[in-house]
C-alpha positions as CSV (number, residue, x, y, z in Angstrom):
1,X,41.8,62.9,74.9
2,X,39.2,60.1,75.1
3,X,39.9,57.6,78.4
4,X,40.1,53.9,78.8
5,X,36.7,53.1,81.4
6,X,37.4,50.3,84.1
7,X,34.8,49.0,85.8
8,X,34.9,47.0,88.7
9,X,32.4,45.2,91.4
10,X,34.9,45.2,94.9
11,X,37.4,46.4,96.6
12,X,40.1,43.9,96.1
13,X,39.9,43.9,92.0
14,X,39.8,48.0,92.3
15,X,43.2,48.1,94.4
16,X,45.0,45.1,92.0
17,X,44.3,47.5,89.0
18,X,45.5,50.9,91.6
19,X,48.3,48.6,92.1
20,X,49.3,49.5,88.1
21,X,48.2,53.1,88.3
22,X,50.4,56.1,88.3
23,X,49.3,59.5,88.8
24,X,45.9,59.0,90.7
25,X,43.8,61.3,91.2
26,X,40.4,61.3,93.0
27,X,36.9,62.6,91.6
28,X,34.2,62.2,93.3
29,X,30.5,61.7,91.8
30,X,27.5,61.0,93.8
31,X,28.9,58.5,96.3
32,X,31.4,57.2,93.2
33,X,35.1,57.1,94.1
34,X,36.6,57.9,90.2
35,X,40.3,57.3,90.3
36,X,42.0,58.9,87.0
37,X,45.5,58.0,86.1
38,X,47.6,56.2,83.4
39,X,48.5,52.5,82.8
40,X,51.2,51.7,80.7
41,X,51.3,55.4,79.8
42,X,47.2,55.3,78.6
43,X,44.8,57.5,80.4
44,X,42.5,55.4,82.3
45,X,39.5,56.1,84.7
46,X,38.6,53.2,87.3
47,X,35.7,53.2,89.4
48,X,34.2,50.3,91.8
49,X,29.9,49.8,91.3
50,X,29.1,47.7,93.7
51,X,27.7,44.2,93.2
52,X,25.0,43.4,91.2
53,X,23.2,44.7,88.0
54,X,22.1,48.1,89.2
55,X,24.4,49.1,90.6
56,X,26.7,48.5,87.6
57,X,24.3,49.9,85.2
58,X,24.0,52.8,86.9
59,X,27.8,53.3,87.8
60,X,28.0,52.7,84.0
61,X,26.1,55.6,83.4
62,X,27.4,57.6,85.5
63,X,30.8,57.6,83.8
64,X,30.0,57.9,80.2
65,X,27.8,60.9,81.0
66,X,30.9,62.8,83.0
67,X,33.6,61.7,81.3
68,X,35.2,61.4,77.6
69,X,35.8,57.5,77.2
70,X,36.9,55.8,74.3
71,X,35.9,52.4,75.4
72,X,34.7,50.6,78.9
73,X,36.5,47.2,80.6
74,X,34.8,45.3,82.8
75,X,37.1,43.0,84.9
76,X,37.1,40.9,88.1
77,X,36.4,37.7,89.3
78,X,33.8,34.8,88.0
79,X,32.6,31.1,88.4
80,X,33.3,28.9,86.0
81,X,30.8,26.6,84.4
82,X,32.6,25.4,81.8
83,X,34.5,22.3,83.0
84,X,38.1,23.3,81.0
85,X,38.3,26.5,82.9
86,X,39.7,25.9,86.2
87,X,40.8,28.5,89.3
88,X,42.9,31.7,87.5
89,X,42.3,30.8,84.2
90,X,41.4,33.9,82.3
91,X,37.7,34.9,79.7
92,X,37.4,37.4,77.5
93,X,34.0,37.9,76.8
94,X,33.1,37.3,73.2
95,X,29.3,37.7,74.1
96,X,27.6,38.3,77.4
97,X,23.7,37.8,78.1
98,X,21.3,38.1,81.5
99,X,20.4,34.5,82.2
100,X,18.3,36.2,84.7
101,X,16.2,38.2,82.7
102,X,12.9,36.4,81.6
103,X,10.1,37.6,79.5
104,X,9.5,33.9,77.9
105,X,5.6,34.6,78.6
106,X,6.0,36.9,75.6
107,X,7.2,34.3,73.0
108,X,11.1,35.2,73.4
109,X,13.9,33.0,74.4
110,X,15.3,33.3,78.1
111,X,17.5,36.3,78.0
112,X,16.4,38.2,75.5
113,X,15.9,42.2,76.6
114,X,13.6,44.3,74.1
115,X,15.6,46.8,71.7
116,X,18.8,44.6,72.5
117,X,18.4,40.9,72.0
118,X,19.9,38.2,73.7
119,X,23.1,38.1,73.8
120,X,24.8,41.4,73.8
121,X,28.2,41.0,71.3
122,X,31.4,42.4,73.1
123,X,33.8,44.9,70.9
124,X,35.2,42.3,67.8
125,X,38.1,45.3,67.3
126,X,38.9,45.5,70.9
127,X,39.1,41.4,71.3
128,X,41.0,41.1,67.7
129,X,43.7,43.8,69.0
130,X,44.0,42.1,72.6
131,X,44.1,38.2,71.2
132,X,46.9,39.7,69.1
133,X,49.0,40.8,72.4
134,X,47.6,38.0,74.7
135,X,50.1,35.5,71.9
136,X,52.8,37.7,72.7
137,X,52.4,37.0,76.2
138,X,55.1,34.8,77.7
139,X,54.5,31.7,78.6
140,X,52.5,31.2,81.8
141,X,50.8,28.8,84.3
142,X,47.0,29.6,83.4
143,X,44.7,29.7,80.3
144,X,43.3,33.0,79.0
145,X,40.2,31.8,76.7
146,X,37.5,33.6,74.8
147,X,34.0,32.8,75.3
148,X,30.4,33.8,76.9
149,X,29.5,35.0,80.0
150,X,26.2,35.2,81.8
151,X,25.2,37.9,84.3
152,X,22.4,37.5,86.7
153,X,21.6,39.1,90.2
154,X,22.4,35.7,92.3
155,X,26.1,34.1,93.5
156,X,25.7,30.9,92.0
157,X,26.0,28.2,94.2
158,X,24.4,25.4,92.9
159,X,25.8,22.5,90.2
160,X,22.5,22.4,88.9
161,X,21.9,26.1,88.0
162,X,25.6,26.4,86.9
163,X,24.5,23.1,84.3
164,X,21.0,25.1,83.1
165,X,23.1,28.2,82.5
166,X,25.8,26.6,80.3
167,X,23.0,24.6,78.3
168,X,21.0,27.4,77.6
169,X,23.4,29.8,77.0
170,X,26.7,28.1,75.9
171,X,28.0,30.0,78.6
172,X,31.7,29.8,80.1
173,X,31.5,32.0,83.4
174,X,29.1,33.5,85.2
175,X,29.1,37.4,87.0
176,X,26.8,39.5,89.0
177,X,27.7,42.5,86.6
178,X,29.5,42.5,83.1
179,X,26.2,42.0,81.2
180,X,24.3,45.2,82.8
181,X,27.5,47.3,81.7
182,X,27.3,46.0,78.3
183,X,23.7,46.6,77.9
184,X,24.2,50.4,78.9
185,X,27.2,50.6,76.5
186,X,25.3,49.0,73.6
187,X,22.4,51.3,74.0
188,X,25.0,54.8,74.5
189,X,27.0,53.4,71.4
190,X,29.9,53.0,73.0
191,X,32.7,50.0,72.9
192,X,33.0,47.1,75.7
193,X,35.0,44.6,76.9
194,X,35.1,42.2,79.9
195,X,38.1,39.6,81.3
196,X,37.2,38.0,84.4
197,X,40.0,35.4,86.2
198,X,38.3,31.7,87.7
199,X,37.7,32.5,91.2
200,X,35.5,29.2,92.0
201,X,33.5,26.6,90.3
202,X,29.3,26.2,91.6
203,X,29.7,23.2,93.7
204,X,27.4,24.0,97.0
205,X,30.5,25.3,98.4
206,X,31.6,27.3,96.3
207,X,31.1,30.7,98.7
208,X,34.6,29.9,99.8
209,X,36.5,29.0,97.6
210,X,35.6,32.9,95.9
211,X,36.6,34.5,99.1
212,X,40.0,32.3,99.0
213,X,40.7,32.9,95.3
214,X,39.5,36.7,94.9
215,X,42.8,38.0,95.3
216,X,44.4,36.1,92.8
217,X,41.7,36.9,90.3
218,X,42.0,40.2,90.8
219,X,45.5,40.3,90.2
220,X,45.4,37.9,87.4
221,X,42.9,40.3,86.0
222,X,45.1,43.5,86.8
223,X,48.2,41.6,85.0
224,X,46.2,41.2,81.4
225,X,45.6,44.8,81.7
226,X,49.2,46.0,82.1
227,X,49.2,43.9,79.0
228,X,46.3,44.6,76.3
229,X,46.5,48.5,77.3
């Protein structure tokens, strides 16, 4: 039987989601701690990549050639540059894209990767099917939204990056990860999905307000699980 993937960057989102596992069991690949168990009765494999676009890619990888999964979650924290999403409001990605990746010199937009374009399109079934349960949800103190998200290797700190990202892209969020997954999955043919929860908002200061809010994201993001799976 085919698994559910979770990927996340750190520590804290990995033990809010081992927080809703039963039956855990360790496997270990290369230096990759893969945690199998069940959520909600589903089988489920969660691993922690690191930070940053390598390191997800590769961690990526890594699980789809060792393991039989029927689709991959990314989930975690990110900064919100869209000014209606505020701290532990909720994004599912409908699209994700690199704002970091640039081969403009060449006559293509910003963004766009060879053999995959720019913006990568996250599973339609999987966001259909979760939208669905998310209105069942009861009522609660935060947003969950649906929208784009854009991946680069930097923490963004500045207003005026966060306001070049979200006019170039239409972008809602940015993360140091989601879009690297979802280019490996794209190219191996198999289903993605990311939710990340507000952590902060690019203001200069934004370093710690993350580190004040990464629990709650990672919890926030750990509650819509128990729920969509």
């Amino acid at each position: 039987m085919k698994e559910i993937g979770i990927i996340v960057a750190m520590d804290e989102e990995r033990e809010a989601i081992l927080n809703i596992m039963t039956d855990v069991k360790l496997e270990q690949i290369y230096n990759l701690r893969f945690l199998k168990g069940k959520i909600q009765g589903k089988d489920c494999i969660l691993v922690k990549s690191g930070i940053g676009k390598v390191n997800a890619a590769r961690t990526t990888q890594i699980m789809l050639n060792h393991f039989e999964v029927a689709y991959v979650i990314n989930l975690g924290a990110g900064g919100s540059i869209n000014g209606l999403l505020n701290i532990g409001d909720v994004l599912i990605g409908k699209e994700v894209v690199q704002h970091d990746f640039d081969i403009t010199a060449f006559g293509h937009s910003k963004g766009y990767i060879t053999g995959v374009g720019e913006k990568i399109p996250c599973s339609r079934e999987l966001i259909e099917e979760f939208e669905q349960i998310i209105q069942s949800i009861p009522e609660r103190s935060y947003q969950i939204k649906i929208g784009v998200i854009a991946t680069g290797d930097i923490f963004c700190t500045e207003s005026w990056m966060k306001d070049k990202i979200r006019a170039k892209f239409n972008a809602d969020v940015v993360d140091m990860e989601c879009a690297a997954i979802a280019q490996v999955c794209y190219l191996d043919n198999v289903p993605f999905i990311v939710i990340r929860s507000i952590s902060d908002t690019p203001n200069g200061k934004n370093a710690t307000t993350f580190d004040e809010n990464l629990k709650l994201a990672s919890k926030r993001c750990a509650n819509i699980l128990k729920e969509i799976v």
